[in-house]
N, C-alpha and C positions, 0 to 999 in steps of 0.2 A: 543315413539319418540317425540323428542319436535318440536314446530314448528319452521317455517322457519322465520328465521328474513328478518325484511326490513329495505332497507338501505339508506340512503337520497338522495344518488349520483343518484338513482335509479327510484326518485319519480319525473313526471314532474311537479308539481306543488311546488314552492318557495314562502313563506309567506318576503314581504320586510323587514320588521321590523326585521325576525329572522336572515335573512340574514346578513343583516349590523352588527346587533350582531357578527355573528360569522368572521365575516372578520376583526375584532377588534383586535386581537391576529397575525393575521397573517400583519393586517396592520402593527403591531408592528415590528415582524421577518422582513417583507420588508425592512422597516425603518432601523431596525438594520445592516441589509445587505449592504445596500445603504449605510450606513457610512464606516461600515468596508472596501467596495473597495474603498472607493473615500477615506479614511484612506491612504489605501495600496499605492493606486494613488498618493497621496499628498505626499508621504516618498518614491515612486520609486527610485528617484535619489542618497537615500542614502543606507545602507546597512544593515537592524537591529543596527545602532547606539543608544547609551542611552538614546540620545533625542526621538528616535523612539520607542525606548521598551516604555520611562515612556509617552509615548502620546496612544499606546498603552492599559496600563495599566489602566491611566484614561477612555476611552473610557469603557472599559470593567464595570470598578468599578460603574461609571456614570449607566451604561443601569442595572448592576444588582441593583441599588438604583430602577429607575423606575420601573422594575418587579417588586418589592416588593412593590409599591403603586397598582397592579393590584387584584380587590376581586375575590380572586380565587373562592372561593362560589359560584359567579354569574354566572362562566364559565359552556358552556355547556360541554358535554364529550372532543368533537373535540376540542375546545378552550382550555380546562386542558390538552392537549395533545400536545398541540403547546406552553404552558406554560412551559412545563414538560422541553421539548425538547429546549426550548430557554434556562432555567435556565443550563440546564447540559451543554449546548453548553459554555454559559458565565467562566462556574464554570471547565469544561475542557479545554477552551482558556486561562482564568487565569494560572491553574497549568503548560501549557504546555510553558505559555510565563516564567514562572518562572523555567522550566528548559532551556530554551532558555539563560536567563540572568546568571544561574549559569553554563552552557556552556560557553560564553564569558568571565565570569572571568576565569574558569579555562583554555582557551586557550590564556589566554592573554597575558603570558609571549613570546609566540612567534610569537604574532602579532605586533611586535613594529612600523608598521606604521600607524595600524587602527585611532588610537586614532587620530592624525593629518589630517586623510583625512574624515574621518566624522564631524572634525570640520569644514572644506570647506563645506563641502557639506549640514551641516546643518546648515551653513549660507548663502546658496543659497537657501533653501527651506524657510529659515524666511524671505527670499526677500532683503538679507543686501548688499551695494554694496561692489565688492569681490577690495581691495587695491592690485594689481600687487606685487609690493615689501613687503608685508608684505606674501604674499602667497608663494611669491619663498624660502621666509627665513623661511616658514614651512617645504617645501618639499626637502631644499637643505640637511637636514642632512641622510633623510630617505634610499636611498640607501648604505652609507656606513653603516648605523646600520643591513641592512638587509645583507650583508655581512659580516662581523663581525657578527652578528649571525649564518648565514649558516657553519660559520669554527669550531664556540663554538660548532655546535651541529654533524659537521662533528668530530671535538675531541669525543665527549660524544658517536658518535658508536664506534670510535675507542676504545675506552675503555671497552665498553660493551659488543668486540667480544672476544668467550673464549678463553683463554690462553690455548697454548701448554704447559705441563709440562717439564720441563726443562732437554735434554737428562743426558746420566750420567756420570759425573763429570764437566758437566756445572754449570755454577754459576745461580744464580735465578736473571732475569732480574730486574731492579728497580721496585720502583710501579709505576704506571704512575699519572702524578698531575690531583690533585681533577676537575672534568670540572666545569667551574663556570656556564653550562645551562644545567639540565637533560634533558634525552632523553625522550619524551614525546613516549605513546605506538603508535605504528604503527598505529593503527584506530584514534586516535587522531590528529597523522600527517597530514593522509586525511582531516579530518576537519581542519587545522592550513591551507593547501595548498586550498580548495574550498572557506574556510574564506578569505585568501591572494588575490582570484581570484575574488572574488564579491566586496574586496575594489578595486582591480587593475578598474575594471568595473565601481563601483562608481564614481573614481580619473576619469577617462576616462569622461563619463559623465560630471562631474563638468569642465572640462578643454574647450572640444568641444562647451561648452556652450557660452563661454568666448572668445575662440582664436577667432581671427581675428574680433572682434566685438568692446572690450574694447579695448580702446585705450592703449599701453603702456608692456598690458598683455603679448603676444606673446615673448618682448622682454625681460622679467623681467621672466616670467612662463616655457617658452619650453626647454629649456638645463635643470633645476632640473628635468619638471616633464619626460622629456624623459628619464633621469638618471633613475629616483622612476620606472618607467613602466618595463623597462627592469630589472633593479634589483629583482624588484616582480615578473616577469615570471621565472627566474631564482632561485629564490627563492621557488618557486611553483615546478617546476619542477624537483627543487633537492629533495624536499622533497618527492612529490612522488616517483621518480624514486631510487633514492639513500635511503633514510631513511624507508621511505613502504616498496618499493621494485615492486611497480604496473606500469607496462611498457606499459602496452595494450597487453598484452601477454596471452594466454591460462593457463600458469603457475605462472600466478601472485597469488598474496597469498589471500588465503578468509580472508576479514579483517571485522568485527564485536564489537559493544559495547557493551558487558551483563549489562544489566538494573538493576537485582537485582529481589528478589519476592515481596518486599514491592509495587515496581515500577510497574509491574504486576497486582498487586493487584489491585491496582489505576484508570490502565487503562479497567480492566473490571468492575469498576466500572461505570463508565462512560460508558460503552458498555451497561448496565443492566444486565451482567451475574455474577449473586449469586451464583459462586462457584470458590474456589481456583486455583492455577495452577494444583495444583496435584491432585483433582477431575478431571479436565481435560484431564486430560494423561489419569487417568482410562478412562476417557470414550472412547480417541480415540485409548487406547488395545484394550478395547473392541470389537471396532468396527473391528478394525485390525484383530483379531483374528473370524470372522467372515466373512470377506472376505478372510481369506484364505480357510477357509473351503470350500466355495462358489467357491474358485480357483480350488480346488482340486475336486470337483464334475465335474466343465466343462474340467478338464484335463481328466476325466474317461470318457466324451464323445467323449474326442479327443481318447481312446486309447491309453492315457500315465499313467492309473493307477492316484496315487495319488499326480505326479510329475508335478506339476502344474508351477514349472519354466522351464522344456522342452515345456508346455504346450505354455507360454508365450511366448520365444524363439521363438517357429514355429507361432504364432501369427504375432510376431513384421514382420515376413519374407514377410506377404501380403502387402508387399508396391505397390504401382503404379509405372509404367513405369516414366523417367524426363516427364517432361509438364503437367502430367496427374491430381498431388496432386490440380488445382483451381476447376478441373474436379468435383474431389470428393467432393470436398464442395459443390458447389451447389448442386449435385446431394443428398446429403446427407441432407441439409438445407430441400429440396423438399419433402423428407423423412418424413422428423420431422413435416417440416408443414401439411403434411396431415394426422399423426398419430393423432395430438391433435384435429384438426380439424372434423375428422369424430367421434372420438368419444368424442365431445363435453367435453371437456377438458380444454380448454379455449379462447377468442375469440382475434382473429388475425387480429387486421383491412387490410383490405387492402393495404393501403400506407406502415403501416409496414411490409408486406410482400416482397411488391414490392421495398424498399427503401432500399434496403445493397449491400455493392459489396465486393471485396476480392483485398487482396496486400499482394504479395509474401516477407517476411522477407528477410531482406540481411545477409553474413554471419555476420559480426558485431551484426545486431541487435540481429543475434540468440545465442549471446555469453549471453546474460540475458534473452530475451524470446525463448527459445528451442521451443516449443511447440504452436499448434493455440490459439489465443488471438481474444477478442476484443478491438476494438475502436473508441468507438463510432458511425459509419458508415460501417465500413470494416470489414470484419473480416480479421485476418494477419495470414499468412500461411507460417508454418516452413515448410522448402522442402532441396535437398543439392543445393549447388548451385557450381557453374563449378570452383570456385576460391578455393574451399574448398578442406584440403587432404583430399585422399581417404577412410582414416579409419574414418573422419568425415562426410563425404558424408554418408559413411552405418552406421553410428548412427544414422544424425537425421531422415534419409527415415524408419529405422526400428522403432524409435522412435516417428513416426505417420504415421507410418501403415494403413490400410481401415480401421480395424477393431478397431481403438484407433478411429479413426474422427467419427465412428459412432455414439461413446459418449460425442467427444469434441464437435461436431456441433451443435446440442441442447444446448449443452452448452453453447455454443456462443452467438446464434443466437436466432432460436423460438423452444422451448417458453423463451428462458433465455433470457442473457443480452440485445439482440435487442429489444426482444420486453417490457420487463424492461425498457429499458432507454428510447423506444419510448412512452411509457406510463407515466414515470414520466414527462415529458417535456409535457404532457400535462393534466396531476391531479394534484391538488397541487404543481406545480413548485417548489412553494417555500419553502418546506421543503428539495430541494436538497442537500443545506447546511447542513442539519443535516446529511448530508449519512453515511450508516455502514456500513463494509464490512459484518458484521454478516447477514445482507439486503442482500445487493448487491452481493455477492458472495454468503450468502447462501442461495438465488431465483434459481442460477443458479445451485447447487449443491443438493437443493432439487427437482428440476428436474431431475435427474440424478438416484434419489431412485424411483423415483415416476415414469419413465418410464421402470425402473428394475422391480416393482413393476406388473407394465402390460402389460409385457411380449413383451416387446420393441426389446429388444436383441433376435432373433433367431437362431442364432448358435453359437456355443460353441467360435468359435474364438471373434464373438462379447460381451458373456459375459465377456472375458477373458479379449479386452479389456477396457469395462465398471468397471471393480473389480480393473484392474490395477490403474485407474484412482482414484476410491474410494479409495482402501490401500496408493495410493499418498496425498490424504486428511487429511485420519488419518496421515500419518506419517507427514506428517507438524506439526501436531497440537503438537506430540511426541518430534518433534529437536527440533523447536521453541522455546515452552517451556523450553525444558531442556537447550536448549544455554542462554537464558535469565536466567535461574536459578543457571547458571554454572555448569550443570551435564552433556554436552557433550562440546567438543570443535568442529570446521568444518570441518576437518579430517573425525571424527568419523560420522559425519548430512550426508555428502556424504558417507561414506560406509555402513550406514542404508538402503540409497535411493537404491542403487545398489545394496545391498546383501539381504534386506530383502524387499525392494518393486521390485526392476528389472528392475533399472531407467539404459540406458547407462551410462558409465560416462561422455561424456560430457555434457549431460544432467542434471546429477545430480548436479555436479557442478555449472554450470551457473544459476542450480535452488538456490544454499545455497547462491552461490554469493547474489546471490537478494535478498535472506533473511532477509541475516544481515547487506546489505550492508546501510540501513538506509533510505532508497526511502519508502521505507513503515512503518507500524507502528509492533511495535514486535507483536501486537495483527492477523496483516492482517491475515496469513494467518492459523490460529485456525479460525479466521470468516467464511471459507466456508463449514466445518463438521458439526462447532456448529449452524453457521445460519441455513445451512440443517436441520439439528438436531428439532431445535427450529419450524420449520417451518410445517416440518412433523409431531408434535406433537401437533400443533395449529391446523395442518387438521383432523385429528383424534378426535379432540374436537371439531370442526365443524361442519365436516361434517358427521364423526361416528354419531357425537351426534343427527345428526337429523337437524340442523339452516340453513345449506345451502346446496346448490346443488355442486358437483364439481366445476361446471362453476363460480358459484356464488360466490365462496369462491377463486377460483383464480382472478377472475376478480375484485372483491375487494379488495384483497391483492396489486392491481397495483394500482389501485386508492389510498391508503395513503401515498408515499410516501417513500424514501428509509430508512426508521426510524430504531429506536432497534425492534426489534422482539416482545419482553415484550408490547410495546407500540402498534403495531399491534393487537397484542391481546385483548388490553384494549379496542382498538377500535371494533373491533368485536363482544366483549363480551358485551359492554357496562361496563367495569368494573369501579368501584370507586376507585376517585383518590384523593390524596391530596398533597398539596403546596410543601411539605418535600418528598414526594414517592421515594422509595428505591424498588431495584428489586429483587423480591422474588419469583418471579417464578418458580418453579425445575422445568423445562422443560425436565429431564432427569429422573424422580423420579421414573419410570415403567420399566427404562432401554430398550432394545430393544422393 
């Protein structure tokens, strides 16, 4: 058995000299941070305009020149690790501003007012005074262009929708004329209508600043820009409603952009996960096929033989009484904290015990979060709620059940995301910026193995719903993938959830919605199996190995930071690092 390491957080005594050393690096990240919001700060008023990408751009270019004056050599482990983590930060803030820029050209054909009110606005941010009549005579032409647009592309679905064949002995209708503006795809439109909506915001902004202050302005500025305002909502709201076809409706269409594998590729790069998408999928088969096994053992405790979706069914059935779902969370939260706690598992300060409370989801919110969540403070609890039909009411109450909270609430809470987020806000703050979901979600998803592991779950209904929640992991990692690779469309991602994990369907749904609908990164949620994954495989080299105590090894793990995983480990291990590091770590190379 090797010995146990020590770890610096741990030692009371601090040499000054080394100190200062090590705060070197991180002085740098603060710095760095401190520009990028007061950046952010400085270009609020406009809207990712080209003046803003390319000030942007320098920025980034600028601070990767200073990395490269830093001797990486001289760094200790933690300092090459805060190097590591600023360079990939720079070096994926670049790529991702350079899909940002090749997004705006390609929506630009149907943003024909952006270009005019980014120049307002970015010559309000240069301090230049704004000429009344030369301002009106930007914005007078812009609502009839956004009309005259809106008709070109009202033609261009007319065209687009299928023709009837022509009955018999009818003559074949003309062809209809060429539309001089294609229809841009459906996910596309969304972005042209959120784009229209943040310049409408911008224009706003710039206008408010001005009325009633400059002299001249109001009389010369308010009939064009009241024309452009309304124009633009109208504009926005054809396009979603008419062109999407997204009303705020339970049946609006799942709309999604497939990235591509190259694109994929890319971004686990930057996550530090060395292995392709389709490594990936194996693993969460894998896995998948392993929880059903595991389904099917606590269906034979239930008495259903090997039919572990009757199993589930009579599961989802133990809902609580209305009022009772705040009930169970705390009751459940009480649960969890004093599993870890007695058997010294990991340490739970007090305030963060005492510091969370609960807010019941509305039905709206639960149309994209079905299920308990955190944030930040609260945890938020799906329940039905009395405005809801009735066949939705008994989805989402079936669809967090007692025995499903039993394994969301550690999840949430302690030892997960609560005590996560209350621990990073006081370790190393300031590598929050670097956050991962591979981290961040898979802290909380390897909790979830790691209390299956010690017999956390005691009756069949709770393992059933612990496995439910785990098969909903792997299958993320499954659609995800494959929607980004273009091997399933959103049809098929919801009939996976529901026929082969046992997701309701409204759940399932509002689960793809938020998949694909762009709020997150196509990588998010493969981060909570694989971060699991990675995490439980770093414990088994730790602590298996002999270098730490349970306690030691989790309560470490909160002390670095929401980082890659890979990088955790480096820390741990003490491993060697250099300027160029690429991640090589199999984390998956033993398989289960």
């Amino acid at each position: 058995m090797l010995p146990r390491m020590l770890f610096a957080f741990a030692l009371p005594i601090f040499l000054p000299w080394a100190s200062a050393r090590a705060d070197a690096m991180r002085a740098r990240i603060e710095h760095f941070q401190a520009d990028t919001e007061l950046l952010s700060r400085h270009w609020s008023i406009s809207g990712d305009s080209e003046s803003e990408l390319a000030r942007e751009r320098k920025l980034l270019n600028d601070w990767h020149a200073r990395l490269e004056e830093v001797d990486f050599a001289g760094l200790s482990n933690d300092e090459a690790i805060d190097y590591l983590l600023l360079r990939n930060k720079l070096e994926s803030s670049l790529s991702g501003l350079a899909k940002r820029e090749e997004e705006r050209r390609e929506l630009a054909a149907w943003l024909p007012a952006r270009g005019a009110i980014d120049a307002l606005a970015d010559a309000r941010v240069r301090g230049e005074p704004v000429v009344p009549e030369k301002a009106a005579g930007a914005l007078a032409p812009l609502a009839e262009r956004l009309a005259k647009l809106q008709e070109e592309l009202n033609a261009a679905k007319e065209v687009a929708k299928p023709k009837k064949a022509p009955a018999e002995g009818e003559l074949p209708k003309e062809k209809p004329t060429p539309v001089k503006t294609p229809l841009p795809s459906p996910y596309d439109v969304l972005r042209v209508a959120e784009a229209t909506g943040e310049s409408a915001g911008s224009l706003k902004r710039w206008f408010e600043n001005h009325d009633g202050f400059t002299p001249e302005f109001s009389w010369w500025v308010r009939e064009p820009y009241d024309r452009t305002i309304k124009a633009m909502e109208d504009y926005a709201k054809f396009l979603r409603e008419e062109i999407a076809g997204v009303k705020g409706k339970e049946e609006d269409p799942l709309l999604g952009k497939v990235i591509g594998e190259e694109e994929l590729q890319r971004q686990l790069r930057f996550e530090f996960i060395p292995y392709t998408p389709a490594e990936l999928i194996a693993v969460a088969e894998r896995e998948f096929s392993w929880c059903e096994e595991q389904m099917k053992a606590a269906a034979l405790e239930m008495g259903l033989g090997d039919e572990w979706k009757k199993a589930l069914a009579r599961t989802k059935l133990r809902y609580v009484k209305p009022g009772d779902q705040e009930k169970v969370a705390r009751e459940e939260g009480r649960e969890a904290i004093d599993f870890v706690r007695s058997r010294q598992l990991v340490t739970v300060p007090p305030d963060c015990e005492e510091w969370w409370g609960t807010r019941m989801l509305s039905t709206d919110e639960q149309k994209h979060t079905p299920y308990a969540a955190y944030a930040g403070h609260d945890m938020l609890i799906a329940y039905a709620n009395d405005d809801m039909k009735h066949a939705d009411k008994l989805m989402t109450m079936r669809g967090n059940s007692r025995p499903f909270m039993h394994n969301v609430v550690p999840h949430e809470l302690i030892p997960g995301h609560h005590l996560q987020n209350f621990m990073a806000a006081r370790h190393r703050p300031y590598r929050r910026m670097f956050g991962t979901p591979f981290f961040v979600e898979g802290w909380a998803l390897y909790w979830e193995m790691r209390l299956w592991d010690l017999g956390y779950h005691d009756t069949p209904e709770e393992k059933i719903g612990a496995l439910f929640w785990r098969m909903h992991r792997c299958a993320r990692i499954i659609i995800t993938l494959k929607f980004h690779l273009g091997e399933m469309k959103p049809k098929e991602m919801v009939t996976f959830l529901t026929d082969r994990v046992g997701h309701e369907a409204f759940g399932a749904k509002s689960e793809v919605r938020r998949y694909i609908k762009g709020d997150y990164s196509p990588l998010y949620q493969a981060g909570y199996m694989l971060g699991g994954l990675q995490i439980r495989t770093l414990h088994k080299e730790v602590v298996g190995g002999g270098r730490m105590t349970e306690k030691e090894f989790h309560d470490a793990v909160l002390t670095l930071g929401p980082i890659p995983v890979e990088l955790v480990r480096a820390s741990l291990l003490g491993a060697p690092l250099k300027p160029n590091y690429v991640a090589g770590w199999k984390f998956d190379a033993e398989g289960r």
